[in-house]
N, C-alpha and C positions, 0 to 999 in steps of 0.2 A: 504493500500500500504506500504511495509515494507522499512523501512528507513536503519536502522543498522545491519548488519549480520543478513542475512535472511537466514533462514535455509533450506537446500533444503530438500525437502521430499523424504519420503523412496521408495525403489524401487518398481514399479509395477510386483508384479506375474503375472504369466500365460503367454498366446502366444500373437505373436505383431499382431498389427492392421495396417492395411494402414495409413500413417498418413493423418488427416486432413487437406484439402486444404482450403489456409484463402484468401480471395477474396483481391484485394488491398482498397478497402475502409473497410475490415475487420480491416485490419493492420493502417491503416488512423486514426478508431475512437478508438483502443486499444493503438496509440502511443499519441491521443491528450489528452486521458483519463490519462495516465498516465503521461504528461505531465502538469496535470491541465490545460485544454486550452476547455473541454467540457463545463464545469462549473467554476467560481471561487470559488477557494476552501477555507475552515477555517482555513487553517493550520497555525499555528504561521509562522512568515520569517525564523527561523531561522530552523524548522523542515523544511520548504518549500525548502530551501539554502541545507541542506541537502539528501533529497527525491533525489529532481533532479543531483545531482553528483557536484552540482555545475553551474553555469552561466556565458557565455562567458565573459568576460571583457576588451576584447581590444578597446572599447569604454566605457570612463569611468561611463559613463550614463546607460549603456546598463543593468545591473543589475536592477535597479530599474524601465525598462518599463519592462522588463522580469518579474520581481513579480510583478508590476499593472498589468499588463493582465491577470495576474494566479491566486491572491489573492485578497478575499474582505478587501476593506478597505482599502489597503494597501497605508501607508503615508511614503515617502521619509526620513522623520525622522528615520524611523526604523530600516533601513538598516544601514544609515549614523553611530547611535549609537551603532549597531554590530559591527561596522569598528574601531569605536576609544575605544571599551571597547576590541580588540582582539578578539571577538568571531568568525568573518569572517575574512579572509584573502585573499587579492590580487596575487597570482603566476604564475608562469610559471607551466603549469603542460597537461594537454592532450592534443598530437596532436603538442608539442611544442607549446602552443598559452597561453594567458591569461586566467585566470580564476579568480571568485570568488568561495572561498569554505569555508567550517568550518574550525575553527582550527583544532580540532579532525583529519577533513579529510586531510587538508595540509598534517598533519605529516602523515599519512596513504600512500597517494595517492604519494606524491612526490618520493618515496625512489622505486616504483613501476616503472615511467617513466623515471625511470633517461635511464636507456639503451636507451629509445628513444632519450633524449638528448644529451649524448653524443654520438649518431648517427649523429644527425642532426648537431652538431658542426663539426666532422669527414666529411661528404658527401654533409650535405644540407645546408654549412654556406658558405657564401662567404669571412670568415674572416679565415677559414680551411687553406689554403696554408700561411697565415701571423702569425700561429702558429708552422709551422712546425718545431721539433726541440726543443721546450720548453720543459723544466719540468713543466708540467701541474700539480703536484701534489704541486709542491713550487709556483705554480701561486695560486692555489684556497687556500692554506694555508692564503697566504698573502691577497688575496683579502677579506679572512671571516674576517681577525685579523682586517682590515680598515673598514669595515662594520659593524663589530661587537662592534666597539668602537661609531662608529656613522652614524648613514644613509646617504648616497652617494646619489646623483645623477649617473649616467651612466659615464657622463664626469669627473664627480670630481674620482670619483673609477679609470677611465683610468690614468687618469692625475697622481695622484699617484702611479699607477703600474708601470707607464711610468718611472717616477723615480727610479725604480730599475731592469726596461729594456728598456734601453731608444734607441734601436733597435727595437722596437717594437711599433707599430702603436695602441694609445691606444685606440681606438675604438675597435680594435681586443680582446685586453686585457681584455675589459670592458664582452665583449660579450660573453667572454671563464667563466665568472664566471656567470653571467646568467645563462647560462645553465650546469654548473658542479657544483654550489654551490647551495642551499633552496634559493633562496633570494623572500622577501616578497616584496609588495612596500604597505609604510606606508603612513596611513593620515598626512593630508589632501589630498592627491590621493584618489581619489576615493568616496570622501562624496561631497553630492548631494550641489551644489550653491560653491565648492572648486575649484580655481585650481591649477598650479604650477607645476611643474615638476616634475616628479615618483622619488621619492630617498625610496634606498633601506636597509633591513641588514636581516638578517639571519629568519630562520622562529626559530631556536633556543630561538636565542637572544631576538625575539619580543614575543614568545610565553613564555619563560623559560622553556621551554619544548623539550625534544628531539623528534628526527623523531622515527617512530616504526622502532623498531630492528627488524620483523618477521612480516610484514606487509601480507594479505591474498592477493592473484591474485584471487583468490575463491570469496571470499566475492568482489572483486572489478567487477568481471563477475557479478556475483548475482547482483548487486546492477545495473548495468546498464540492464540489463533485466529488473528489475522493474520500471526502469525509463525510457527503450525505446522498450522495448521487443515488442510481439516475434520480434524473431533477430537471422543472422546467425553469423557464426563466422568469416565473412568477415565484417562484420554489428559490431562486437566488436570491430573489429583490427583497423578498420573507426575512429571511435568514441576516443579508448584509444590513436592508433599512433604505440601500439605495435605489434609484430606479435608471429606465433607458439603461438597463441590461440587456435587452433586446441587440442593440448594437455588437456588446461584445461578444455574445452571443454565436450572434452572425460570424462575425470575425472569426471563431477558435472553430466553427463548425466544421471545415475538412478535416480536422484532426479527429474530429469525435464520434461516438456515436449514436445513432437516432433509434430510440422505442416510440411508444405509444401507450398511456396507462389504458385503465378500461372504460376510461369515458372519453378517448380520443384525444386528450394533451399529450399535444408531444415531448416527448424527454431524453436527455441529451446524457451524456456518460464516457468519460474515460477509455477507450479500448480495450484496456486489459485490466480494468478493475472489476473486482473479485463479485461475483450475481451469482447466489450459491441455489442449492437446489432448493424450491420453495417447501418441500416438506423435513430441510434440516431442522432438527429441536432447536428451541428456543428453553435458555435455561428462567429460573425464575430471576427477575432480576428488584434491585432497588435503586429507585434515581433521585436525586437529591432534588432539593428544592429549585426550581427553573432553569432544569435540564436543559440543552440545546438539543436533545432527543423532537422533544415535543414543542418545539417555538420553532424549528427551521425549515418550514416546509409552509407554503398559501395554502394547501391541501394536506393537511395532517393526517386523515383516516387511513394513511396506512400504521399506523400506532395507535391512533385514537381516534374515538368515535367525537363526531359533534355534538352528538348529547352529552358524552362524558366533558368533552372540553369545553362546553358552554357551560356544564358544571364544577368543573375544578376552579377557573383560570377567573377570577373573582372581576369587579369593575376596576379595581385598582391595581388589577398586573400582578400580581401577588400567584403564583403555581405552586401548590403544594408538594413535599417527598413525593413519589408516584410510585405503584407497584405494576410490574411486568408480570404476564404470565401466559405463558408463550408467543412471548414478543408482544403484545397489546395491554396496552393500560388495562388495567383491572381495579383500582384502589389507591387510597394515600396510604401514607404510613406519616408518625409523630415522633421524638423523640422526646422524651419528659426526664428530668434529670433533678435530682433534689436528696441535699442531704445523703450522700453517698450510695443512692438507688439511681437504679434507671429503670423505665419501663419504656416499652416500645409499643407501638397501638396502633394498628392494623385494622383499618377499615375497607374490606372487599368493596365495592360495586355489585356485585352478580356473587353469587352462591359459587363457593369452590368446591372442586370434587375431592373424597378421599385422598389422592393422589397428591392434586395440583396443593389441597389442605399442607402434606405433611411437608409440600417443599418448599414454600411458603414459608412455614414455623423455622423446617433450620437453616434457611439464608433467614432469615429475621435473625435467628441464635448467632450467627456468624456477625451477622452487623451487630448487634449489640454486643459482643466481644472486640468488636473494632472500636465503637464508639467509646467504650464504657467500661476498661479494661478493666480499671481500678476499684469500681463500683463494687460494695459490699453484696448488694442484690439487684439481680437482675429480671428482668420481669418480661413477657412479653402475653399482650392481650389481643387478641382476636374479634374484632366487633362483628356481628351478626350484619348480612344487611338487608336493608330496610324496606 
């Protein structure tokens, strides 16, 4: 599965074919394969952190059940120490949301979505009208030159803008360089048993490194095919935030190649990326809180149903743990932690069989031995559904 500039292959001669129609469990066992979620895979985290485009992070945790589900072995340490060595980085970057990514990738990826950012600041921010009128360029100046000296909190970065627009509501102010400026959020955010408040500064500054000057939209297509393919080019624009992918689309098309789902979208795909047999098992899995399993696709029902995902995915963006079970959303899961216990609370959707029940209970047992090594008791509860 190709991680860094994958090259797309040369064009086919000769005359076209109908394209192949991929069944939805075709597409099911080709997105969990490529998402490691058939098997656990060997891949070091940090190769793993990369494959995948990166891991939700608006829950600070979320990262490291994202890799135990995907990887053997995988111990909380290892991420923790990618985070304070710089090698991973915390941003703002697909979708306007959180992510964890590589460094490499930050500076790649970031200079890529900015349009979408300063979209969402322009249209989709509720702080848009309490900027009207600024020099936005003497904002983001000022906010990297305060950041760049030393990581902020959100409030302390306003509080200080405020100071030299003190007409201005510094929450607004905070939130205009968020998204117009790299900003990374440094540890102890984000390492496993931390907490504390997100303070931020430049991904320059934290990396010594600048952003790419000629960053590819090619290689960033590419790379998300290989890590959710086949996929249409609404299925991109889902996933990145951005749109007029159509174009590049077009462009990478003699390399690629062309299916068809079962309502006639056409879908595009890598050459030799891996479309396994649609009846390989699907083992039980658990996906952390706003997986990129279930957000990167305009059409989601090859994981989830639109009644389940008109019911999880709240008004306010908010996707709860999710459980697999044989590749299809089935349920949340919680983790509850107090006082040297933990219990774990498993809410089906649909009635499990004997079976699909007992496999369920010990990946549950295996994640609360992950989460909760230390814990005196451990608990795990099964809610009936409804």
């Amino acid at each position: 599965m190709p991680t860094r500039k994958p090259v797309a292959a040369p064009a086919r001669r000769g005359g076209s074919r109908p394209a192949q129609v991929l069944s939805q469990r075709a597409l099911n066992r080709a997105l969990l394969e490529r998402q490691l979620l058939l098997r656990r895979s060997k891949l070091p985290v940090l190769k793993a952190v990369e494959h995948l485009v990166g891991l939700q992070a608006q829950a600070p945790n979320a990262p490291y059940y994202g890799l135990w589900t995907r990887l053997q072995g995988f111990r909380q340490e290892e991420l923790s120490a990618l985070l304070i060595d710089k090698q991973v980085v915390r941003l703002v970057l697909m979708r306007g949301t959180l992510h964890l990514v590589t460094g490499r990738d930050a500076r790649m990826l970031r200079p890529l979505v900015q349009p979408l950012l300063e979209r969402v600041l322009k249209t989709g921010s509720a702080h848009a009208r309490k900027l009207v009128g600024l020099d936005l360029e003497a904002l983001v100046a000022a906010g990297r030159a305060h950041v760049d000296e030393k990581p902020l909190t959100y409030t302390e970065l306003g509080a200080r803008l405020a100071e030299r627009w003190p007409d201005r509501e510094p929450t607004a102010l905070a939130q205009a360089i968020r998204l117009l400026a790299p900003l990374v959020q440094v540890p102890p955010r984000g390492v496993w048993g931390s907490g504390g408040q997100a303070r931020c500064t430049t991904v320059e500054a934290w990396l010594g490194q600048p952003l790419d000057a000629a960053p590819s939209v090619d290689e960033m297509v590419l790379r998300y095919l290989a890590a959710f393919g086949p996929a249409s080019v609404m299925d991109v624009q889902a996933w990145s935030g951005l749109t007029r992918l159509g174009e590049v689309v077009e462009r990478l098309r003699p390399g690629l190649r062309t299916f068809r789902d079962e309502q006639g979208r056409e879908l595009f795909d890598l050459p030799d990326a891996p479309r396994p047999d649609p009846e390989t098992p699907a083992p039980v899995r658990f996906l952390p809180e706003f997986d990129n399993l279930l957000l990167s696709h305009a059409d989601r029902t090859r994981v989830i149903s639109d009644e389940d995902r008109k019911r999880i995915i709240t008004a306010n963006g908010l996707v709860p743990g999710s459980l697999l079970v044989d590749g299809v959303f089935r349920g949340t899961w919680k983790l509850q932690q107090d006082r040297g216990s933990a219990t774990l609370l498993l809410e089906p959707f649909k009635r499990l069989s004997p079976r699909e029940r007992a496999e369920v209970t010990d990946e549950g047992e295996r994640l609360l031995t992950f989460a909760a090594a230390d814990a005196s008791r451990r608990d795990l509860q099964l809610i009936r559904p409804k």
